[in-house]
KEZA-115028 format. One record per atom (N, C-alpha, C): residue number from 0; residue in one letter; chain; atom name; y, z, x. Coordinates in steps of 0.001 Angstrom, whole numbers, plus 500000, padded with zeros to 6 digits. Example, Ala and Ser with C-alpha at 12.3 -4.5 7.8 and 13.67 -1.06 7.14 Angstrom:
BEGIN
+-----+------+------+------+--------+--------+--------+
| pos | code | unit | site |  north |     up |   east |
+-----+------+------+------+--------+--------+--------+
|   0 |    a |    A |    N | 494310 | 507800 | 513190 |
|   0 |    a |    A |   CA | 495500 | 507800 | 512300 |
|   0 |    a |    A |    C | 496700 | 507800 | 513200 |
|   1 |    s |    A |    N | 497750 | 507080 | 512850 |
|   1 |    s |    A |   CA | 498940 | 507140 | 513670 |
|   1 |    s |    A |    C | 500030 | 507870 | 512900 |
+-----+------+------+------+--------+--------+--------+
This chain:
BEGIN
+-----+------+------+------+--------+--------+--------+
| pos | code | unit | site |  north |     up |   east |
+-----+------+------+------+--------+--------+--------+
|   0 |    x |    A |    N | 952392 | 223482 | 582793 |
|   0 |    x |    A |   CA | 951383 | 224521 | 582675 |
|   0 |    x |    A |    C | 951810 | 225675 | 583587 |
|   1 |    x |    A |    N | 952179 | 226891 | 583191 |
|   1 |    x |    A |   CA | 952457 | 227991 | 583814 |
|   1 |    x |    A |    C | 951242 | 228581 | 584704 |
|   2 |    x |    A |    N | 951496 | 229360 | 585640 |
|   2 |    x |    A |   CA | 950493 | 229656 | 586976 |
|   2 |    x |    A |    C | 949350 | 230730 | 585977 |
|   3 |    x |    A |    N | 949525 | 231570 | 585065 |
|   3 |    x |    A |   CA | 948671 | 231976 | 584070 |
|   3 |    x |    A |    C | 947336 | 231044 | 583357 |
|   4 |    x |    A |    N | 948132 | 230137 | 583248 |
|   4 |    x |    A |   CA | 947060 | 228931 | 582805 |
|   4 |    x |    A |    C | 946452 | 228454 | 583269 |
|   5 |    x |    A |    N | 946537 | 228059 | 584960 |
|   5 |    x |    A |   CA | 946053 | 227429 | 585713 |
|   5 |    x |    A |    C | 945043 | 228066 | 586298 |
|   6 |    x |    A |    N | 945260 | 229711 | 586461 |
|   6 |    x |    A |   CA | 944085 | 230587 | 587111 |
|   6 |    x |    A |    C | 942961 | 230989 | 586057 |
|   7 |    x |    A |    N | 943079 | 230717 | 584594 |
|   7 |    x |    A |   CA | 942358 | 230669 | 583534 |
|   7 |    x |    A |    C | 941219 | 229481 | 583991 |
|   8 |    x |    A |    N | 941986 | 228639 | 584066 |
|   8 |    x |    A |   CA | 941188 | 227023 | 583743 |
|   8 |    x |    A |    C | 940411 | 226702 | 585006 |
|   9 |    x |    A |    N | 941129 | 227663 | 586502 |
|   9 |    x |    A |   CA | 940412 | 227595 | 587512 |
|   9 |    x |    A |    C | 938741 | 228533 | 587312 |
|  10 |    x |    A |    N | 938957 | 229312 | 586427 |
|  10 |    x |    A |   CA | 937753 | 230274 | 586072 |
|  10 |    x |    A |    C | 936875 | 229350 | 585714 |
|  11 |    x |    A |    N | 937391 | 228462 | 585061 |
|  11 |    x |    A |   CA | 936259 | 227814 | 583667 |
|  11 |    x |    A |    C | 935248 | 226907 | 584492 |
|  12 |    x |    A |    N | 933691 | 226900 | 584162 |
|  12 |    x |    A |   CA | 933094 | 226015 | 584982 |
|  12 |    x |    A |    C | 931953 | 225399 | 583845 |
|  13 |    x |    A |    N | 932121 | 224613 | 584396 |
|  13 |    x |    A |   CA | 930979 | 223355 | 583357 |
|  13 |    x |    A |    C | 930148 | 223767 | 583526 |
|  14 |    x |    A |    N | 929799 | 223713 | 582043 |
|  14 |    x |    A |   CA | 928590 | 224193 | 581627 |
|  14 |    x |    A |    C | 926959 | 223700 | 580854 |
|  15 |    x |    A |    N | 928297 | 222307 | 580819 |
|  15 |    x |    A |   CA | 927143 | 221514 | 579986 |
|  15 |    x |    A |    C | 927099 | 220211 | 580597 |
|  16 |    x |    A |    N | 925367 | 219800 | 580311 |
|  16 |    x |    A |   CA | 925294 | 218663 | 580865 |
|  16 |    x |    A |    C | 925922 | 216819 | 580400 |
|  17 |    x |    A |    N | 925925 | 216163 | 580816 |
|  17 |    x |    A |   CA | 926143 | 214712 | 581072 |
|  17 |    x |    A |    C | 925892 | 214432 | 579584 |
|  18 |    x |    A |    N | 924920 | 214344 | 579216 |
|  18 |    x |    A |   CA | 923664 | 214463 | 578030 |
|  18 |    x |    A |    C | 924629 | 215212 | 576579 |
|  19 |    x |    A |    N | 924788 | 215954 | 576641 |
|  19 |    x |    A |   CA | 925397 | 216823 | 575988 |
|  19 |    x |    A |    C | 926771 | 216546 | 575194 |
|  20 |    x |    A |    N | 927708 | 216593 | 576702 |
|  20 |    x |    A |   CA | 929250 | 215884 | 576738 |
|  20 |    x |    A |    C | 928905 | 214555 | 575402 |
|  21 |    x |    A |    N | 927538 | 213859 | 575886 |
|  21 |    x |    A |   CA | 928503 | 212548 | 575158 |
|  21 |    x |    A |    C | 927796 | 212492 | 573522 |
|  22 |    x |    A |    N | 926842 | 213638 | 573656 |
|  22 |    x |    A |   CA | 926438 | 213706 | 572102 |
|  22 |    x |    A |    C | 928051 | 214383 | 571593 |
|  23 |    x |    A |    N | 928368 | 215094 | 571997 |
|  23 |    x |    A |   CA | 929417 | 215553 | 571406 |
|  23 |    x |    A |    C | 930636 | 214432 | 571246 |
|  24 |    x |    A |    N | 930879 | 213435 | 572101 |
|  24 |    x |    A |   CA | 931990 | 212586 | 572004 |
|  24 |    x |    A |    C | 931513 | 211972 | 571107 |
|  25 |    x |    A |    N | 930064 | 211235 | 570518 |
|  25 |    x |    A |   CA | 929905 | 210500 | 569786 |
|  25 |    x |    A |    C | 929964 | 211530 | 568584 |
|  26 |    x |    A |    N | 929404 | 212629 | 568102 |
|  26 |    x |    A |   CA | 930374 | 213265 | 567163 |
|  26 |    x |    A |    C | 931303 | 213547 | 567026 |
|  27 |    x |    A |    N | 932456 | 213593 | 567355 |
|  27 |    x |    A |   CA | 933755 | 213538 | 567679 |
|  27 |    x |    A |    C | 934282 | 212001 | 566756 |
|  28 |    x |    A |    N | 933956 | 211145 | 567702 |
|  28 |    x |    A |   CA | 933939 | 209700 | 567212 |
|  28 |    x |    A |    C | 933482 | 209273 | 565752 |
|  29 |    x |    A |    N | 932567 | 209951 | 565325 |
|  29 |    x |    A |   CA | 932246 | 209707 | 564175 |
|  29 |    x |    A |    C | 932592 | 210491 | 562800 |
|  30 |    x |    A |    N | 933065 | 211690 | 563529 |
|  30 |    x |    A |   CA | 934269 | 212239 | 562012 |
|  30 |    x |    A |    C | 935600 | 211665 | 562353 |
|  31 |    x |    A |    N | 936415 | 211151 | 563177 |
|  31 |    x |    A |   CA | 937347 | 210841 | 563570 |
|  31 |    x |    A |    C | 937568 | 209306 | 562962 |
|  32 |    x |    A |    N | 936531 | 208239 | 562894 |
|  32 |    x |    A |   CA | 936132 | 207288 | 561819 |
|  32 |    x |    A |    C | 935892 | 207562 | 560284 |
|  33 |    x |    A |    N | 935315 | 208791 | 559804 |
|  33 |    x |    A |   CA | 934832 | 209244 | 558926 |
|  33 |    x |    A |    C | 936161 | 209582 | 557710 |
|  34 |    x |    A |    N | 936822 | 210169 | 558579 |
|  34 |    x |    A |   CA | 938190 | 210548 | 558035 |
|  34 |    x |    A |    C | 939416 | 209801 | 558297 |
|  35 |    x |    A |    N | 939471 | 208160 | 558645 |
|  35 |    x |    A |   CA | 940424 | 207087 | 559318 |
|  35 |    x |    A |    C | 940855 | 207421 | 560163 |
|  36 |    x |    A |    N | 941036 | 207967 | 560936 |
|  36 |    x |    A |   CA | 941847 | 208248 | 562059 |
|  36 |    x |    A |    C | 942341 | 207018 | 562672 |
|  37 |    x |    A |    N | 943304 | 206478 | 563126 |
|  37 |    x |    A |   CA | 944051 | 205518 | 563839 |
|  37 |    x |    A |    C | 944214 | 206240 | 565364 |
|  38 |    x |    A |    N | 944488 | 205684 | 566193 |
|  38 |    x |    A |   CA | 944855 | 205617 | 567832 |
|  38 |    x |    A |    C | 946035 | 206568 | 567958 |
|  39 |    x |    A |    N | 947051 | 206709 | 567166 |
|  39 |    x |    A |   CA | 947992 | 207547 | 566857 |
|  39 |    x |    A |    C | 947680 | 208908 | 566548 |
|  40 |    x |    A |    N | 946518 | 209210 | 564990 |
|  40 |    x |    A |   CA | 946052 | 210384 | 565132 |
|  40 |    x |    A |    C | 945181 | 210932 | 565987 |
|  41 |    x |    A |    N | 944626 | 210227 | 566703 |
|  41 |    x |    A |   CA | 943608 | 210243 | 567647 |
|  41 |    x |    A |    C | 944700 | 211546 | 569246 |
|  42 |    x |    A |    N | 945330 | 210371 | 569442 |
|  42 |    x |    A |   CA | 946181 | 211147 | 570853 |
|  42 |    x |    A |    C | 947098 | 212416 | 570276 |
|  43 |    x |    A |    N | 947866 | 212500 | 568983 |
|  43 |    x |    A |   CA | 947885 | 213742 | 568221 |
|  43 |    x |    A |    C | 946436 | 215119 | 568237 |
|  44 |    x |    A |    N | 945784 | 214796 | 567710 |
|  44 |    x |    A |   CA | 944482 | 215719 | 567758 |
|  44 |    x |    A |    C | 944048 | 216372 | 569360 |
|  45 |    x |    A |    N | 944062 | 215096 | 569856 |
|  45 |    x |    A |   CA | 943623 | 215252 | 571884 |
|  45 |    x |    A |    C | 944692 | 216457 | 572208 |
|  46 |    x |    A |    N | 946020 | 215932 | 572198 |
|  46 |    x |    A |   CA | 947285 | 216512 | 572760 |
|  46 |    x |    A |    C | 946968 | 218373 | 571956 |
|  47 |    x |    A |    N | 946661 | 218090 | 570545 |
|  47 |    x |    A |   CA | 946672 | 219859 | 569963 |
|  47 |    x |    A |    C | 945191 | 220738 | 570589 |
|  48 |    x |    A |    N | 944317 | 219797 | 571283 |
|  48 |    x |    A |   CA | 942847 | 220315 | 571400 |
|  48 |    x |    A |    C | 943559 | 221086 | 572948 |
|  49 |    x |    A |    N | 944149 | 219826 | 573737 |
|  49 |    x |    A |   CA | 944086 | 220374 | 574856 |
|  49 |    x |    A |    C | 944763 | 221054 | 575165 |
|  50 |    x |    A |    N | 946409 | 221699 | 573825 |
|  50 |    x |    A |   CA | 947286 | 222701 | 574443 |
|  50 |    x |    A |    C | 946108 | 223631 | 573547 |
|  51 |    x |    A |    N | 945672 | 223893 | 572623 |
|  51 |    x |    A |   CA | 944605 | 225246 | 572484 |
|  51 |    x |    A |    C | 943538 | 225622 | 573223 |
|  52 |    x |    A |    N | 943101 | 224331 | 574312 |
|  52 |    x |    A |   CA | 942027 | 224872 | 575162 |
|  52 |    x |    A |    C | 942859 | 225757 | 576592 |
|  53 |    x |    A |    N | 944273 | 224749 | 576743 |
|  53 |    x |    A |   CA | 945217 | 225590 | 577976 |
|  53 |    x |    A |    C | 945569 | 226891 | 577543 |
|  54 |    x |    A |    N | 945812 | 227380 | 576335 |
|  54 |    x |    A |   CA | 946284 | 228199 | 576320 |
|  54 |    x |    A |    C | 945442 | 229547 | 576055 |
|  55 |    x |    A |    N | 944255 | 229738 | 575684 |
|  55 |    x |    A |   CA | 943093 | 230378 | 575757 |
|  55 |    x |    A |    C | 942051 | 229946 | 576792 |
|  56 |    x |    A |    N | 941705 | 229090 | 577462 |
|  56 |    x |    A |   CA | 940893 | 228763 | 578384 |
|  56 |    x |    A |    C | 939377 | 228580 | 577359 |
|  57 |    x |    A |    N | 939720 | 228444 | 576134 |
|  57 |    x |    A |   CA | 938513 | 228429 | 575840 |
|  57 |    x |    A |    C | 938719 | 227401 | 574258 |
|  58 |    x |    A |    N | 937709 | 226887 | 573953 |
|  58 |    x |    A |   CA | 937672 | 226383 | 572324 |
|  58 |    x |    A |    C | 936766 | 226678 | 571330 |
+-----+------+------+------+--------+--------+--------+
């Protein structure tokens, strides 16, 4: 991660609660079942979420 990225992501501050986070993981979880996803596409998808959230600081 280049020093650009890092002062981005140092900006970013949580915003949402506990509550929130895991309604969203359980939707997450449930199109990710919905559409088969295996453990393989799973860490594929993670790996593309989290270089588009590094590289905009945002999703």
């Amino acid at each position: 991660m280049d020093e650009h990225t890092k002062e981005k992501l140092t900006d970013v501050v949580k915003v949402q609660s506990k509550d929130v986070e895991d309604q969203v993981t359980g939707m997450i979880l449930d199109l990710l079942e919905q559409k088969g996803f295996t453990f393989a596409n799973f860490e594929s998808v993670v790996a593309r979420v989290k270089s588009q959230y590094q590289n905009n600081a945002t999703i």
